[in-house]
C-alpha positions as CSV (number, residue, x, y, z in Angstrom):
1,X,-4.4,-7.6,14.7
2,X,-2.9,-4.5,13.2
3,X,-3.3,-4.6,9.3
4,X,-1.2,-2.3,7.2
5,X,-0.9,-0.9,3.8
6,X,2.0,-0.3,2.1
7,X,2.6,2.5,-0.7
8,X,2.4,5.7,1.5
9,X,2.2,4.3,4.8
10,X,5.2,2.0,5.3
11,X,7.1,3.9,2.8
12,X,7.0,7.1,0.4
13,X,7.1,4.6,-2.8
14,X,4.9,7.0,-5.0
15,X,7.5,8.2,-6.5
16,X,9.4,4.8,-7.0
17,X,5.7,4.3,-8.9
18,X,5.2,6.7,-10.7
19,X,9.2,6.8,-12.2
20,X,8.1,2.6,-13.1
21,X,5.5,3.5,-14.9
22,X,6.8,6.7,-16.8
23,X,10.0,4.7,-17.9
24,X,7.5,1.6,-18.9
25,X,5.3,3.7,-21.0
26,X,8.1,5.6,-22.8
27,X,9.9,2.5,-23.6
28,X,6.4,0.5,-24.9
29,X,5.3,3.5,-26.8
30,X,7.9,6.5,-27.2
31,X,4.9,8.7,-25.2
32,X,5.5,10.4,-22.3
33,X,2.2,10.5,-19.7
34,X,1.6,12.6,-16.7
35,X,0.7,11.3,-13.1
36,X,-2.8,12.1,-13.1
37,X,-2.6,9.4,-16.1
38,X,-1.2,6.9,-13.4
39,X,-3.5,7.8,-10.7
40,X,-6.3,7.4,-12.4
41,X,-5.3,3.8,-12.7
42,X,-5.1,3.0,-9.3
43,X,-7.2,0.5,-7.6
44,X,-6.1,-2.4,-9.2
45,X,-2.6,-3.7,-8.9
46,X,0.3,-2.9,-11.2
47,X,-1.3,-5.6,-13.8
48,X,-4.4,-4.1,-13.9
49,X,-2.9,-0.6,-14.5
50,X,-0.2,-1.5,-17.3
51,X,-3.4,-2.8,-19.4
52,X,-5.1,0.4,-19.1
53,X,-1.8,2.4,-19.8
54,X,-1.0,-0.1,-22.5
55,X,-4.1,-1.5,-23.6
56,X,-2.0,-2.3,-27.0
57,X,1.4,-3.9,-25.5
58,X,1.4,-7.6,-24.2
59,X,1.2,-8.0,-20.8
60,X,4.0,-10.3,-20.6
61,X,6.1,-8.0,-22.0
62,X,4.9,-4.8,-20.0
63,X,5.1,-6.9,-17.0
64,X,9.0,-7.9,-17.6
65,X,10.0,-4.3,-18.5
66,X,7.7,-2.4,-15.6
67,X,9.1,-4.8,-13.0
68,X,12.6,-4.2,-13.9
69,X,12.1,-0.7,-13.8
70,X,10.8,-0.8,-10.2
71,X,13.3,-2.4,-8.9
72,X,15.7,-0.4,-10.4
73,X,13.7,3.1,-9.3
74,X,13.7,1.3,-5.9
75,X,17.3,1.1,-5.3
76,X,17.0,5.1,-4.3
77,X,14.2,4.2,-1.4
78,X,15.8,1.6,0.7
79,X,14.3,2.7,4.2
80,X,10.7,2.9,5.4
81,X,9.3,6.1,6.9
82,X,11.0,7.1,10.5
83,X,9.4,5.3,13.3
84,X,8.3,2.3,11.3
85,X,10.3,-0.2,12.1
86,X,10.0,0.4,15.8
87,X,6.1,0.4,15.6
88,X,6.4,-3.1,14.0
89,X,8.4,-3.9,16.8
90,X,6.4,-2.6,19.4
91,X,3.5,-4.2,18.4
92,X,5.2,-7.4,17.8
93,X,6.7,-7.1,21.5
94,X,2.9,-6.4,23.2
95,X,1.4,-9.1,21.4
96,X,-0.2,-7.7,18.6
97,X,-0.3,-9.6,14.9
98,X,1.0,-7.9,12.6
99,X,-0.5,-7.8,8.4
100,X,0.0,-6.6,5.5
101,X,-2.8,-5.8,2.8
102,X,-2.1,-3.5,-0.4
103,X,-3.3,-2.7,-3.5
104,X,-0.2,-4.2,-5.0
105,X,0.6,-7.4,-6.7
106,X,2.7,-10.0,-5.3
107,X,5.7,-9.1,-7.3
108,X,5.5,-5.3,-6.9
109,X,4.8,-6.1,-2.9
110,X,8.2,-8.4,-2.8
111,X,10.3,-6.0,-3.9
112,X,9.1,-3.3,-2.0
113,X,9.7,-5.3,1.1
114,X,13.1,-6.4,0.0
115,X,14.7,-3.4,-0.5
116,X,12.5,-2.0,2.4
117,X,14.1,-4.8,5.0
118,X,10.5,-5.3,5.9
119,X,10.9,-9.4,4.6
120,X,9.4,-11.3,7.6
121,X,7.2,-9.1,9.7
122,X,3.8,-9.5,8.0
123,X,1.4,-12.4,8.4
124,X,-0.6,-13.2,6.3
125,X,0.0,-11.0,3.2
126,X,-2.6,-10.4,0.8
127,X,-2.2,-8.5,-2.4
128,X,-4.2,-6.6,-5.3
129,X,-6.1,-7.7,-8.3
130,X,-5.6,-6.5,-11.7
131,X,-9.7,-6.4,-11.8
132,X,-10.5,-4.2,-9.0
133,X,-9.9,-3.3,-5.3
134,X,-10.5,-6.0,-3.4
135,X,-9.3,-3.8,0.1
136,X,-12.8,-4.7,1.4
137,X,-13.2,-8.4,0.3
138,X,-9.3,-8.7,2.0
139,X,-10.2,-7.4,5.2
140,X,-13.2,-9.4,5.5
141,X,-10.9,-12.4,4.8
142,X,-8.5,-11.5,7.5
143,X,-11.7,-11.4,9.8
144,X,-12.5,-15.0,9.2
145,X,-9.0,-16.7,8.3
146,X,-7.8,-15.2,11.4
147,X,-10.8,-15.8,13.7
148,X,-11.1,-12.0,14.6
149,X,-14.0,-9.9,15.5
150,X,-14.6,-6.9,14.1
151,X,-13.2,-5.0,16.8
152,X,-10.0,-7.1,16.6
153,X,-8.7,-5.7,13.6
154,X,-8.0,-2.5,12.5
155,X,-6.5,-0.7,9.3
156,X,-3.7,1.5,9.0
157,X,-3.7,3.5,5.8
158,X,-3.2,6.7,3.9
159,X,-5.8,7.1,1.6
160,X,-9.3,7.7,1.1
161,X,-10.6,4.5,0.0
162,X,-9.1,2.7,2.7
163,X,-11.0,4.3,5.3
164,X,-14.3,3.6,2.7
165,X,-13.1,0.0,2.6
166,X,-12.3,-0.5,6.2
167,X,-16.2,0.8,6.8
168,X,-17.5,-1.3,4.6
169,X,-15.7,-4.1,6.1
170,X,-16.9,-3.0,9.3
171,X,-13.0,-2.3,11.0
172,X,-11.5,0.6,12.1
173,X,-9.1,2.5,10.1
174,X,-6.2,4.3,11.8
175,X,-5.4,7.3,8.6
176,X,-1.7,7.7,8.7
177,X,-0.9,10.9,7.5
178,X,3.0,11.6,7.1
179,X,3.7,10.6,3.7
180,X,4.4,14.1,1.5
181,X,1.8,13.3,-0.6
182,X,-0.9,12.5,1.7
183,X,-4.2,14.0,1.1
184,X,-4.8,15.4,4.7
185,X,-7.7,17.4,4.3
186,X,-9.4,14.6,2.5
187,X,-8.6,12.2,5.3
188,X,-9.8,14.8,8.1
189,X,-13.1,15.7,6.3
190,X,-13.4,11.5,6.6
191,X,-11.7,10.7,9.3
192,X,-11.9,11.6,12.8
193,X,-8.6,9.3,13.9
194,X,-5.6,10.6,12.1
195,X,-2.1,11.1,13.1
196,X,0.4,13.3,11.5
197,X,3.4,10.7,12.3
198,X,4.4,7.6,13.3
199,X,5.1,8.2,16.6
200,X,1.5,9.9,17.6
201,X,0.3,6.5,15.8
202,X,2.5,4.1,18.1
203,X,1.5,5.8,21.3
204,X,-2.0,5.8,20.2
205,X,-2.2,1.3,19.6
206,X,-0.3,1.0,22.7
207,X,-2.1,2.9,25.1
């Protein structure tokens, strides 16, 4: 089983983000934030970060108004990045399950997919929590819902922490690399196994 985040890997949806959370914010409050505001949130899913950028607004309410927002922000990102769809396929057409496992919440991750036309590839799906990330404690579930041995799964992600949560977890992490706001000297300094596009990736799993 290949297992794959979402936000930067699948899709450049950072900006789709960030725009959600800016418009949320400035509609709560009348204040404007910067990203860094926003990134330093991230970790939990989009619950978790609307109570530390609104620790004073209802949740509820944030909730309805930041998931409107993303939806709207996502109408201009309807494609995933070049190359993805085929990998899917490709995997799908040698055999290989196929996952999904992001830091966002359910919500967030079915509208994403939606206007992504990525509905119906992944299984099983497993999301964020608003507490913490739970990337780690996820990938260990795969391992025993699934039946797999360590060396049966692997992660695909863009970040970081995945490859720290992939160790932990005791998987391989593929580092994909071809979002425009990857980290890549980060990943390298990390990573040994990172590829620059989707492509080198595909020919990579299915040699």
């Amino acid at each position: 089983m290949i297992s794959f985040d979402l936000d930067g890997t699948l899709a450049d949806t950072f900006p789709v983000i960030l725009k959600s959370f800016h418009s949320t914010v400035k509609q709560l409050t009348g204040q404007k934030i910067n990203d860094q505001q926003i990134f330093d949130t991230f970790g939990t899913n989009e619950q978790g970060m609307l109570k530390k950028l609104l620790p004073n607004v209802s949740l509820d309410t944030a909730s309805d108004i930041f998931y409107q927002a993303y939806e709207q922000a996502h109408q201009a990102l309807r494609q995933p990045f070049p190359g993805v769809l085929d990998l899917l396929q490709a995997l799908k057409d040698h055999g290989v399950q196929i996952s999904l496992l992001t830091g966002k919440g359910q919500r967030s991750c079915d509208i994403s997919l939606k206007m992504l036309g990525l509905t119906g590839y992944f299984k099983p799906i497993l999301v964020g929590s608003p507490e913490r990330n739970v990337k780690t404690d996820n990938l260990q579930s795969l391992l025993t819902t699934q039946h797999l041995a360590p060396d049966e799964l692997a992660y695909v992600g863009d970040a970081t922490s995945d490859i720290k949560a992939a160790q932990a977890a005791g998987v391989h992490c593929f580092s994909a690399a071809w979002s425009p706001s990857v980290q890549l000297d980060a990943l390298q300094t990390m990573n040994a196994d990172v590829y620059k596009s989707v492509a080198d990736l595909q020919t990579k799993l299915l040699s």
